[in-house]
C-alpha positions in Angstrom: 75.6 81.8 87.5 78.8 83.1 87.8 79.4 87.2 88.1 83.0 89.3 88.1 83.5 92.9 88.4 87.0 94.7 89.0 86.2 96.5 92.1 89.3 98.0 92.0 89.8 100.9 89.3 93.4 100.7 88.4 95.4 103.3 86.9 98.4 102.8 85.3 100.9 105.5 83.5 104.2 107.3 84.2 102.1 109.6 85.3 99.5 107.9 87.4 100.3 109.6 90.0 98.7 112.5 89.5 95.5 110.9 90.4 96.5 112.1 94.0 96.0 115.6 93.0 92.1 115.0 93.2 92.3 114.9 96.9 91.5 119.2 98.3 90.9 119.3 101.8 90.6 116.2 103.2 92.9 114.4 106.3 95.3 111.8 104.8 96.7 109.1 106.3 99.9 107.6 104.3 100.8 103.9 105.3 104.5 103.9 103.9 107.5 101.0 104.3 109.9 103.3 107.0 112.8 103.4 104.2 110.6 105.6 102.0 110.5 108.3 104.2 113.2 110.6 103.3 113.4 109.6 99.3 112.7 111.7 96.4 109.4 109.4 95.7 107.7 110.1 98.7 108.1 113.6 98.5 107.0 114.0 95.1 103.7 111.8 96.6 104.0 114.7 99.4 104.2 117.3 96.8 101.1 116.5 95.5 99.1 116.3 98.2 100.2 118.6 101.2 99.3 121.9 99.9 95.5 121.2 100.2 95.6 118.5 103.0 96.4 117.8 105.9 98.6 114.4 105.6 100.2 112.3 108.6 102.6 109.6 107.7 102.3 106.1 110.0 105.0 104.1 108.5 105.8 101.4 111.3 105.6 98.5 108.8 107.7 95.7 109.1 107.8 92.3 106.9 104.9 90.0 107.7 102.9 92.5 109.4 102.3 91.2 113.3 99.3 91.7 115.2 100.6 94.1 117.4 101.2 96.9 114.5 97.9 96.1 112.9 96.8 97.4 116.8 99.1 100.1 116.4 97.8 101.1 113.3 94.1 101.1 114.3 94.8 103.6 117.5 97.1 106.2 114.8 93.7 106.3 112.7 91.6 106.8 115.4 94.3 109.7 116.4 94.2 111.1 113.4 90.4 110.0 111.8 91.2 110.4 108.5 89.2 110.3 104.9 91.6 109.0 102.4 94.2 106.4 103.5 97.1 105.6 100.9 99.1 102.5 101.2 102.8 103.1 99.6 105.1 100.0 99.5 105.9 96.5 99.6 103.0 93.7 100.0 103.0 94.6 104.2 102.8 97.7 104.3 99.8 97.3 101.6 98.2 94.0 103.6 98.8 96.1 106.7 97.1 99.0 105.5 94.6 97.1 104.7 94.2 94.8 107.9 94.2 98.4 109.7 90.9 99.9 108.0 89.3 96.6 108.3 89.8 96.5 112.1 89.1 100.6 112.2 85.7 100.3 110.2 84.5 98.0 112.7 85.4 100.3 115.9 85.0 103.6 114.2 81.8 105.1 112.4 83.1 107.7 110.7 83.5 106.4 107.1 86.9 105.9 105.0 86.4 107.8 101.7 89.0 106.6 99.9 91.9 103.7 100.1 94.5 104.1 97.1 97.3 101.4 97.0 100.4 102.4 95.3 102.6 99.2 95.1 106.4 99.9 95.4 107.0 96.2 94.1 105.9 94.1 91.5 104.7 91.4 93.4 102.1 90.3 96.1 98.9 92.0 93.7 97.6 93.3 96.6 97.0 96.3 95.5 93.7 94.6 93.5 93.1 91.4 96.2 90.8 91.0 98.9 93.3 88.9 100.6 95.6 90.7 103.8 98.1 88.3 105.2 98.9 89.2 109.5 101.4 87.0 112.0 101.0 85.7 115.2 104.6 86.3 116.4 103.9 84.2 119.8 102.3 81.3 117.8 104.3 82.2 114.6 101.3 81.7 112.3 100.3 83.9 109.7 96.4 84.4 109.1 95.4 85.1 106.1 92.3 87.6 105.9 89.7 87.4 103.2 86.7 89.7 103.1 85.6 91.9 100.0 85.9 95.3 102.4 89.7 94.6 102.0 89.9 95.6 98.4 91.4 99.1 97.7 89.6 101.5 95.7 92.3 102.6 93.5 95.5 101.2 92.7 98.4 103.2 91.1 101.3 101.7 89.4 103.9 103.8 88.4 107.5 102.7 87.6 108.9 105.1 89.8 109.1 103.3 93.0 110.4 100.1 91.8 112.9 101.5 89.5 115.3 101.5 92.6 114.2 98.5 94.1 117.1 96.0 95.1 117.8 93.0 93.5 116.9 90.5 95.9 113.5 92.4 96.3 112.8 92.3 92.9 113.8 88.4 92.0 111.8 86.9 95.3 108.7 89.2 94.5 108.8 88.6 90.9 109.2 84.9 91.5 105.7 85.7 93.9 104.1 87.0 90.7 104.9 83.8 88.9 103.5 81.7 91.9 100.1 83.6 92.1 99.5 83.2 88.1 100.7 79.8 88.2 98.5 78.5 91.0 95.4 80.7 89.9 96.2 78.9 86.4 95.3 75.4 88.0 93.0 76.3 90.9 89.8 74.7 91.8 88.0 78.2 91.0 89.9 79.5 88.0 88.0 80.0 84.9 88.5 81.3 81.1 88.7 85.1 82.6 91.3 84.1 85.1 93.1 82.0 83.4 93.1 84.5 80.5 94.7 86.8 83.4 97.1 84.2 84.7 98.8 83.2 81.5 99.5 86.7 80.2 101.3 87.6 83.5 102.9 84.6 83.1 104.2 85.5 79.9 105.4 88.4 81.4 106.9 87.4 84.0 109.3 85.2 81.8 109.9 88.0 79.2 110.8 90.8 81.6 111.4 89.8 85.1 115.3 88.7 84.3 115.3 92.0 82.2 114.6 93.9 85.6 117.0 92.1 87.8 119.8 93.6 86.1 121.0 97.4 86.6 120.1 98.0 82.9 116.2 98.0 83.5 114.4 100.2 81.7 110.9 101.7 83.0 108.5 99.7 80.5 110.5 96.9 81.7 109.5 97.6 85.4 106.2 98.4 83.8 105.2 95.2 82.6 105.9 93.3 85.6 104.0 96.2 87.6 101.2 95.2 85.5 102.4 91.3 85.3 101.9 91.6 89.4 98.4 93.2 89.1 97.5 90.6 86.2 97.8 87.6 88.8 96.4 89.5 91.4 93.3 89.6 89.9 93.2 86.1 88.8 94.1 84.5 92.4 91.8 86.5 94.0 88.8 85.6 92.1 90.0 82.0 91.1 92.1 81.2 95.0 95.8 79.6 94.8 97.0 76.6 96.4 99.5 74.3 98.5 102.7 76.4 97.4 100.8 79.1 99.5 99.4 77.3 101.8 103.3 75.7 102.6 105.2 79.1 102.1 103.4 81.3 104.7 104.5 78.1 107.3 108.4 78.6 105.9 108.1 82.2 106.5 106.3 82.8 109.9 108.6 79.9 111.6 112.2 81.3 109.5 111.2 84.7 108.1 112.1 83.5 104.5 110.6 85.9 102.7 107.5 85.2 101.0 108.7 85.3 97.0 111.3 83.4 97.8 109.7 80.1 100.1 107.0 80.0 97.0 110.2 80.0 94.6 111.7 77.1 96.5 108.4 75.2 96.8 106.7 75.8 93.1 108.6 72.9 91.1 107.8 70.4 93.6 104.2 71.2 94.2 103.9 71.6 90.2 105.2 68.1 89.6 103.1 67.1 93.0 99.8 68.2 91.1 100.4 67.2 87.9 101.0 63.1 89.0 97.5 63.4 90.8 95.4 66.3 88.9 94.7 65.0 85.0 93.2 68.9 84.8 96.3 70.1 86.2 98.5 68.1 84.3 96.7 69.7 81.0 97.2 73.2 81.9 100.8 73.2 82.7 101.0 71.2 79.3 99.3 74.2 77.9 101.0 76.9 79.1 104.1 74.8 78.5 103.6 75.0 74.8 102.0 78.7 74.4 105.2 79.7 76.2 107.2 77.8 73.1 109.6 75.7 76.2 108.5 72.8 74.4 107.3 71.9 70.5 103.4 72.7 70.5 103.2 68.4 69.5 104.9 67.1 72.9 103.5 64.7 75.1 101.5 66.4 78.1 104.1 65.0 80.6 107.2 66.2 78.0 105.7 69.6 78.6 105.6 69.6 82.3 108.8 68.6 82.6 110.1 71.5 80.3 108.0 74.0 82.3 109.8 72.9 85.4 113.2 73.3 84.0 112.4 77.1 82.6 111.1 77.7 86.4 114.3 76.4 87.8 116.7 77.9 85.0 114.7 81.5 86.2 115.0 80.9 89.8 118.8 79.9 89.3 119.1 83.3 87.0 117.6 85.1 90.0 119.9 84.2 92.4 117.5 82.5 94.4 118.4 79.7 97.1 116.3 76.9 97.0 116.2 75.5 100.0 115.7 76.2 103.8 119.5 75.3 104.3 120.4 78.2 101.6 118.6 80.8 102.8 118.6 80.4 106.1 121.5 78.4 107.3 119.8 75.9 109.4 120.7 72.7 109.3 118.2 70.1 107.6 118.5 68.2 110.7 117.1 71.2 112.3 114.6 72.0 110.5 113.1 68.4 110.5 111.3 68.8 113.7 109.3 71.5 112.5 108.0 69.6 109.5 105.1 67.8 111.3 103.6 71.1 112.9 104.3 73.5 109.6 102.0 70.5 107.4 99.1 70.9 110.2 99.4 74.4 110.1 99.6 74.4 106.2 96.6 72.7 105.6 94.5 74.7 107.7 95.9 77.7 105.8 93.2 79.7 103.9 94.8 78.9 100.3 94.9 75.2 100.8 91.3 74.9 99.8 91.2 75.6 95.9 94.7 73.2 95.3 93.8 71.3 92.6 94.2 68.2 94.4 93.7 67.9 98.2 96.9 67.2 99.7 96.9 64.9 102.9 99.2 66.1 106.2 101.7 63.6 105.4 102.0 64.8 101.4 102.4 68.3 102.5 105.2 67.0 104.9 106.5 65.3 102.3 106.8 68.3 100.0 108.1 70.6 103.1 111.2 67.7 103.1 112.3 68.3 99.8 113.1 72.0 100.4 114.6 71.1 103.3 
């Protein structure tokens, strides 16, 4: 028997932020990306809460949060013991946030009230995920964490934020969106309420995230991807992802590519990678293929693939994103070679490897790390 709740109540409006006014006398900490503080949407957020709170701002978040602010973060809690703890920003400061309270709770007994994630991109879904990614930056691995304490109570999505969000931010964590619903679509633990979740975002993702790359964005354009993030959230955490995961975090703890974007370069080949070994896999790309109208709703399963991954690659190429490690990075393939061998050890250690629907071997994940090369 199989059982599902949404943990997370989600609210989402022009509006939704008002849900903050709730909060009367309590001690607040904010977790904030450092470039918020200063801008007109963090002091509306302050606005609403600083007349009847006391509220302290920690906002030492970098990309892929390391180890060492996730320890910094647990000593400003204990500093400041607060009640309510609101994540605002990207996918780390949200998965540092998160790895914070999870390492407080267990070295602190006075219980967290409340912990409200407002996401400032549409993106990682980690505003409704039990999932918090954390690096090693001496062993340059990043550690997925997975326990059920991790998910927020609340989640707010509100166009303001991402309205001003940079280009480049918005392609690589909208091609993230289209990752998550992708892999949760073909996972070993998806089902009809995931997939449900995972082909509506994907739908979404191709209807509006090229509409919000470009300066003429509107804000239910930024609203439907907000909600196309949260969508696949909710399906790869209860249905797991896979070897485009698994693979990326390796691109991005060893060259800081950021995360949207090594899942962007690695999706086509890990699609086609799966569908040659997975019959099941195979059958749902077909699917969503043909519900997506890239191919006549008669074509042959493998006709279908091959149109889904030219609308992946047409959207990537529309998004400005480079598609290898040569493009982004400037390394030399020859370079980046030598790291192939320990990146596929690493990779299928990685949390996400397990729900792939077909279990890659060291040397196939090598072999996919070589193509992006």
């Amino acid at each position: 028997m199989r059982s599902w709740t949404f943990s997370t109540n989600i609210y989402a409006s022009k509006d939704a932020l008002l849900r903050l006014t709730r909060f009367a006398g309590e001690r607040i900490v904010i977790v904030c990306d450092p470039f918020l503080k200063g801008t007109s949407g963090l002091a509306y957020v302050l606005d609403l809460l600083q007349n009847n709170n006391h509220v302290a701002i920690y906002s030492n978040v970098v990309p892929d949060p390391p180890i060492e602010a996730v320890a910094d973060g647990v000593n400003f809690m204990k500093q400041e013991q607060p009640d309510i703890v609101i994540a605002i920003g990207g996918g780390s400061a949200i998965d540092l946030a998160k790895a914070v309270l999870y390492f407080y709770r267990k070295v602190n007994s006075k219980p967290i009230k409340n912990m409200t994630a407002i996401p400032t991109t549409s993106g990682t879904g980690s505003e409704v995920t039990s999932f918090a990614v954390i690096t090693d930056t001496v062993s340059k691995v990043k550690y997925p964490l997975l326990d059920d304490s991790l998910l927020p109570d609340e989640a707010i999505l509100t166009p303001l934020f991402v309205k001003t969000a940079p280009p480049k931010v918005t392609a690589y964590s909208g091609m993230d969106v289209l990752v998550h619903a992708i892999e949760a679509l073909v996972s070993t633990g998806a089902d009809s309420f995931t997939d449900a979740l995972a082909e509506k975002a994907i739908e979404y993702v191709f209807t509006y995230l090229p509409r919000c790359y470009v300066k003429s964005a509107g804000e239910e354009d930024r609203m439907r991807m907000h909600e196309a993030s949260c969508m696949a959230g909710l399906a790869f955490n209860k249905a797991g992802l896979g070897i485009t995961h698994a693979l990326a975090h390796q691109l991005g703890a060893l060259y800081h590519i950021p995360h949207g974007l090594a899942n962007a370069m690695l999706l086509s080949r890990v699609i086609a990678f799966n569908a040659l070994r997975s019959g099941q896999a195979l059958k749902k790309y077909a699917d969503i293929s043909k519900k997506m109208h890239f191919c006549t709703s008669t074509a042959e399963d493998k006709e279908a693939l091959i149109a889904l991954i030219k609308q992946i690659m047409t959207l990537a190429r529309t998004l400005d994103c480079p598609l290898t490690v040569k493009e982004a990075t400037g390394r030399s393939a020859e370079e980046t070679r030598q790291d192939v061998p320990l990146m596929a050890e690493r990779a299928i250690k990685d949390r996400t490897y397990s729900t792939n629907p077909y279990p890659a071997t060291i040397d196939d994940l090598a072999q996919l790390l070589l193509t992006v090369m």
